[in-house]
N, C-alpha and C positions, 0 to 999 in steps of 0.2 A: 516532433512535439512529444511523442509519445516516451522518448528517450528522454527527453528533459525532464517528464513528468517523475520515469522511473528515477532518476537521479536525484530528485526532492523527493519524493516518497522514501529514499534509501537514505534520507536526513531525515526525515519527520518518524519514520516505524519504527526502529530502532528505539526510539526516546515514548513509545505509548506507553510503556509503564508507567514516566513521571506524569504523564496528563493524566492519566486515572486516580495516578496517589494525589494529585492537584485536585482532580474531579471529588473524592472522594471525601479531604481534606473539608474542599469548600461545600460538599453536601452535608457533613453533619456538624462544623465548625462553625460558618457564619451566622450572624444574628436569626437569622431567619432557616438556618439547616434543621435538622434532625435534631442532634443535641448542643446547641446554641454556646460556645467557649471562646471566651475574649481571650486566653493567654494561646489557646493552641492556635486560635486562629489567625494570630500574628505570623503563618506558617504561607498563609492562601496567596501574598500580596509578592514577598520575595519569591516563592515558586512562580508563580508565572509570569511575575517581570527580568529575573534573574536568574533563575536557575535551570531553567524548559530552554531559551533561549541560548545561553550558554553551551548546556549538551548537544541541543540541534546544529551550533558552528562546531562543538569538538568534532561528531558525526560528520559531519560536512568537510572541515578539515582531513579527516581520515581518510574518507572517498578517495581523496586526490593523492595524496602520500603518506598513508599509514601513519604513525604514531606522533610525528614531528609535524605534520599536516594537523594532527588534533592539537597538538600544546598551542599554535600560532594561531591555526581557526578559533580556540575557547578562547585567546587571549584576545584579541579581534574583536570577536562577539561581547565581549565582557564590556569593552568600551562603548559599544553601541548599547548594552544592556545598562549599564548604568546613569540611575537618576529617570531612567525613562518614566513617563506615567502610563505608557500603555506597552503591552506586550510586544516585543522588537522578533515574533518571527522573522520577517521577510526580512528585516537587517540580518538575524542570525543566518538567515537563507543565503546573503550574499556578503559575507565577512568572512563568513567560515571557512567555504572553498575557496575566495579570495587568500586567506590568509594559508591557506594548502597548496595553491597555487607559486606563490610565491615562494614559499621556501622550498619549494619544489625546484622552481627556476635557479633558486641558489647553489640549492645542494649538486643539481646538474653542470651546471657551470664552473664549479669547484671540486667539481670529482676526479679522482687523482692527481690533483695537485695542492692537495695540503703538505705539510715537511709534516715526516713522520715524530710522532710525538704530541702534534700538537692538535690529532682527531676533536679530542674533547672538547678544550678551549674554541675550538673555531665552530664546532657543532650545538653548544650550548651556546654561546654569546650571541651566535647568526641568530637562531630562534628566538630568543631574548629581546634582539633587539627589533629582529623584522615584527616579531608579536607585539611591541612595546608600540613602536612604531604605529603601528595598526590600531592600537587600542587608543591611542591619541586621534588620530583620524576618526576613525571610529563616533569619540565624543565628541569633537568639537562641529564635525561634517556630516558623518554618515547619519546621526543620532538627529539633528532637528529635522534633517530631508523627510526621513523616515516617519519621523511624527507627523508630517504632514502630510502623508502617503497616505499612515495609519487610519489619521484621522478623514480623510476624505473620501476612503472605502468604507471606514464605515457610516458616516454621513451618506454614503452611497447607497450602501445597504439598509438604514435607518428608511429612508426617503423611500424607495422600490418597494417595502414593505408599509410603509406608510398608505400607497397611494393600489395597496392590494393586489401588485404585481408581480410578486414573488412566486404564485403558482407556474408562471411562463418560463420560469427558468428549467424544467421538467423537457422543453422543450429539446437543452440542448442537453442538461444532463446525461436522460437515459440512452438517446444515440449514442455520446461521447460515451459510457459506459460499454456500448458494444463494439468500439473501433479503441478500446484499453488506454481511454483517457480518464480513467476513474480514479489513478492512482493524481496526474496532476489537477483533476478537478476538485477532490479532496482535500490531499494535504496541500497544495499549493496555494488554494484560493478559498475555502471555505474554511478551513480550521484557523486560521489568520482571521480573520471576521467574527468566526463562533467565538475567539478566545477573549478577544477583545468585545464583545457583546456578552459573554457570558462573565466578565470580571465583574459588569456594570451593572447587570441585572440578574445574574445567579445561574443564569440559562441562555440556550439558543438552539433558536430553529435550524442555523446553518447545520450545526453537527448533524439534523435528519435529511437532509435532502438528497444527500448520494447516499446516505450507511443504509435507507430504508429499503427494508428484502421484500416489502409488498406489494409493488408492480411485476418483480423477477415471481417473485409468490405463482400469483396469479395466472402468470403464463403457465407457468408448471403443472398448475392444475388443470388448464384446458385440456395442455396435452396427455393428462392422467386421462381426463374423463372423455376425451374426443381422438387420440389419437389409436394407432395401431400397430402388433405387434411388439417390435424391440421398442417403438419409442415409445409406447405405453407402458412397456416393463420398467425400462429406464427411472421416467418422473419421478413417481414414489422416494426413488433413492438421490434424485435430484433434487426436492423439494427439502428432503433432512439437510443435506449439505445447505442448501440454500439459504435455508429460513432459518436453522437451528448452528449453521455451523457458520453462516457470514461467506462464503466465498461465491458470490455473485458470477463470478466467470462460470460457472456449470449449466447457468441457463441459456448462454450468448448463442449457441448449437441452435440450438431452438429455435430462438427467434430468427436465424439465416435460413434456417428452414423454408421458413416462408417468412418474409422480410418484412412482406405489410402489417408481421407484431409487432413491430416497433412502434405501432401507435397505440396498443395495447400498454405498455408501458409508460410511453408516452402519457397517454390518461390517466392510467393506474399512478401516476408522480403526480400530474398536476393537480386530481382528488386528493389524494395523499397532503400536498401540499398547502391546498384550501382547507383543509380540515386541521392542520397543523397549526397554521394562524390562525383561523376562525376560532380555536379552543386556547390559543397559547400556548402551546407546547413548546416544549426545547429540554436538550441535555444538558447535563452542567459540564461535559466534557466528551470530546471525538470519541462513538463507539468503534470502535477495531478490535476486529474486522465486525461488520456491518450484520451482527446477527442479531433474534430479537433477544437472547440472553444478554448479550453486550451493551441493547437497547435499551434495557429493564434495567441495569447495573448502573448504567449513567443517566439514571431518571432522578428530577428533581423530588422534592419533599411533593406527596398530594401530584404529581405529575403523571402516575403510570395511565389514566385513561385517556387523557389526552394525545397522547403517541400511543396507545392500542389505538384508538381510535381512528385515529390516519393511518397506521399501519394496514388495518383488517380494511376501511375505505378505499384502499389503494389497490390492494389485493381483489378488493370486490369487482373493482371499474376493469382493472388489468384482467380478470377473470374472463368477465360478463366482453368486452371486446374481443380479447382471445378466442371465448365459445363462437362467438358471433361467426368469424371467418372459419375457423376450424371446422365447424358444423356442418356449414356451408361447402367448404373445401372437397374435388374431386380427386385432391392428390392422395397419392397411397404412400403413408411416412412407414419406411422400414429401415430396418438398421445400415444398408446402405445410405438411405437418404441421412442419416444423421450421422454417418461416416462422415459423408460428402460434406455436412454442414461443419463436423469437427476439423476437417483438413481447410474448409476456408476461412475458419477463426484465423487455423496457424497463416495463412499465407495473409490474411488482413493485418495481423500482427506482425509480419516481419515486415508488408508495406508501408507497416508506420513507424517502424523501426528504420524505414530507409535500406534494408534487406534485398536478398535477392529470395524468390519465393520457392523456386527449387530446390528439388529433397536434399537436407542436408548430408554430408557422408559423413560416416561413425564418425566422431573429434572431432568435427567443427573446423580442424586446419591440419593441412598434412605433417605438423609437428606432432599433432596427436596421436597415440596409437590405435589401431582397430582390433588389436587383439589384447584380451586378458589375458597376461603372462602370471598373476601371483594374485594370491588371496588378499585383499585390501586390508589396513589396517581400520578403515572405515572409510563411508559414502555420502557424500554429499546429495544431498537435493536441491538445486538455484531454481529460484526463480526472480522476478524482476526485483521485488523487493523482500523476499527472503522469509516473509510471514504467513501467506495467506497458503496459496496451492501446492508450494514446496511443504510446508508442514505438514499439508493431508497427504500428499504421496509422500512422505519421509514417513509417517506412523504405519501407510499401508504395507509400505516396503521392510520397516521394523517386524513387523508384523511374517509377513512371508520370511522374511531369513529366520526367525524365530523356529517357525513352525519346518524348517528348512533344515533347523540344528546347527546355524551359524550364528556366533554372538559377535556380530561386527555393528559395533557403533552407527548410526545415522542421523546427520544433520543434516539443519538446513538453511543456506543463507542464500543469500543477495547474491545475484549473477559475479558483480562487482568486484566483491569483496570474496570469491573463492581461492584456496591458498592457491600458490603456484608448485605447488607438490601434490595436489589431488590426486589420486588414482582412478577414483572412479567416479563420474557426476552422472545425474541423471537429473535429466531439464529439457526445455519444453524445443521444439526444431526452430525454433525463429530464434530463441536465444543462444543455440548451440556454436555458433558461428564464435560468438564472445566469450562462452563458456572455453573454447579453445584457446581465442586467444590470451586467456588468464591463467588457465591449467594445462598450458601445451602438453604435459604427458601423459594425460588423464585418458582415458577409454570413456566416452558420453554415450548413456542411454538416451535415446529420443523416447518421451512421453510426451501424449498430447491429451489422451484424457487418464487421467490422476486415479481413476477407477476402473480401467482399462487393466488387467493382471495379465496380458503377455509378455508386456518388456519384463517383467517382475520375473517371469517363469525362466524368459531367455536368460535373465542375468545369474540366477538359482542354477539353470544348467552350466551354465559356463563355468560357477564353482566347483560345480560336481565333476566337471572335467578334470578340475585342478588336482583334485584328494588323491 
């Protein structure tokens, strides 16, 4: 589940820039935005029925076979996207890599046996026509099912919040969030809802219910103010990342700690929640990543205290539970025990990955190599979806080569989508296994926490060897 989740998140993150310029669009352009414009805002209606929709099947397309994979996905998509009245994610979801699929299947089964000469012709026309094909499917099939899909989630969602029961969902949320279903509970199932409730009415609740950092908040705080030792040095620098930078994975440690926080969070959602309807709250578009900057960005006109408000409620209840057992608590938290909690994230997460939990060896597959033989031309950082935890350890690691006197490039993407000429990756041990099998001759650093500067020091040495 947790791989299927990553694989729609590595369609939907990619394209957050067009939902923000959509968010953004539709906060100051619609009748009722910020600065009210009938001509620009002829802009709000084909972005999110046609143009979000489309990029999420190119994306999706691509996953599966790189660039020919995107012309056939977009083309795919395009058919299900047109004429729609309601935003065709989940078609774009399943046309895209359908349609990357497919010419995938083609280009395989016609691999060296085209007559020389005629690459082009067989390679254009195939996509051409498999895409054409699809885009026809598309409208006449995939596009009414869809609407009715569309339309009976959110009837669905309409009614659950109608009859006040939308705080319950908190239940499964903030668990799911710490066995790394946040990425498909998000963009799979909530942003599809938000987007479609937020075309209708300006806003939605759904974009807060997984982005809000006020239940992870509050744990953070406990263990500021109740823990001991390293784990009380730690928080402080937990709570920044947390609340101010959106990467929610920095608190999950924590709560395996001692695991009966999970109803701290647990509460700290469902107050959050309550408080979210009870004021009407809602974004005009998915924050990502899930900080309160992000949260404040995609706040409607007159909106920001209604989501402070659940935010800081949320925090408060996730706190005050937190303190409760913490206070109470005979354990003695030291940086081994939050070792210990760090290494059962990783092996949770390769569990749900379907992994084997066993330390993995340098490169992930014995194509890999375990030694640095030459100074990289640059470094990659994977993580599942390429945005969130790989971007803060790619800046930290920019950072130490810097200060190191090395100017080697670092990026950071999607486990997925790393070249297959990598040299050097650095990603998290549950995902190392795949980072191999993509960059078989790549030397992989295991990081497991992103603030952790030893692998950073080992890799620094290993250069120094080279000079």
């Amino acid at each position: 589940m947790q791989r299927f989740g990553g694989f729609l998140a590595g369609m939907v993150m990619p394209n957050i820039p067009a939902f923000i310029a959509w968010g953004l669009i539709t906060a100051f352009f619609i009748p009722t935005g910020w600065t009210p414009n009938t001509h620009l805002g002829q802009l709000v209606t084909p972005f999110v029925n046609f143009l979000i929709p489309v990029l999420i099947g190119l994306t999706g397309g691509r996953l599966v076979h790189g660039d020919r994979g995107a012309v056939v996905g977009a083309l795919a998509t395009a058919g299900v996207a047109v004429g729609a009245t309601e935003p065709m994610f989940i078609g774009a979801m399943i046309m895209g890599p359908l349609g990357g699929y497919l010419i995938k299947l083609f280009d395989r089964a016609l691999k060296d046996r085209i007559p020389s000469g005629f690459e082009m012709l067989v390679n254009t026309f195939s996509a051409g026509i498999i895409g054409g094909g699809l885009s026809l499917i598309g409208l006449v099939v995939v596009n009414p099912v869809m609407t009715v899909v569309s339309n009976a989630l959110g009837a669905a969602a309409t009614w659950i919040t109608a009859i006040h029961l939308l705080p319950l969902i908190a239940i499964f949320i903030e668990p799911g969030k710490v066995l790394f279903l946040n990425n498909a509970i998000n963009h799979g199932i909530l942003d599809p809802l938000g987007l479609q409730q937020a075309k209708a009415t300006g806003k939605s609740i759904f974009f807060l219910l997984e982005t809000d950092p006020g239940p992870g908040l509050g744990v953070l705080l406990a263990y500021w103010l109740f823990g001991k030792g390293t784990v009380k040095q730690s928080a402080p620098g937990a709570v920044i990342i947390e609340f101010f930078g959106g990467i929610h994975e920095i608190y999950f440690p924590y709560i395996l700690m001692k695991p009966i926080l999970v109803l701290a969070v647990i509460g700290g959602g469902m107050a959050a929640d309550t408080t979210f309807m009870l004021l009407h709250a809602g974004l005009i578009a998915t924050a990502s990543p899930g900080s309160i900057i992000a949260e404040m960005m995609m706040a409607p006109r007159g909106g920001y205290l209604p989501i402070l408000a659940g935010i800081f409620v949320g925090a408060a209840v996730s706190f005050l539970i937190s303190s409760l057992f913490l206070s109470r608590s005979k354990d003695e938290f030291s940086g081994d025990t939050l070792a210990e909690a760090k290494s059962m994230v990783k092996d949770m997460k390769a569990q749900s990955k379907g992994q084997a939990t066993k330390p993995a060896v340098t490169g992930g597959t014995p194509a890999a190599t375990d030694v640095l033989t030459d100074i990289p031309n640059r470094v990659i950082f994977a993580c599942e979806a390429g945005m969130g935890s790989s971007a803060m350890g790619a800046s930290l690691l920019k950072k130490r080569l810097k200060d190191a006197g090395y100017d080697i490039p670092v990026e950071h993407l999607p486990v997925n989508q790393l070249p297959s000429d990598a040299q050097v990756v650095f990603t998290q041990s549950s995902l190392s296994e795949r980072a191999g099998q993509v960059a078989t001759g790549a030397k992989i650093y295991i990081v497991e926490n992103f603030l952790d500067k030893s692998t950073y020091e080992k890799f620094v040495n290993d250069l120094n060897r080279l000079r």
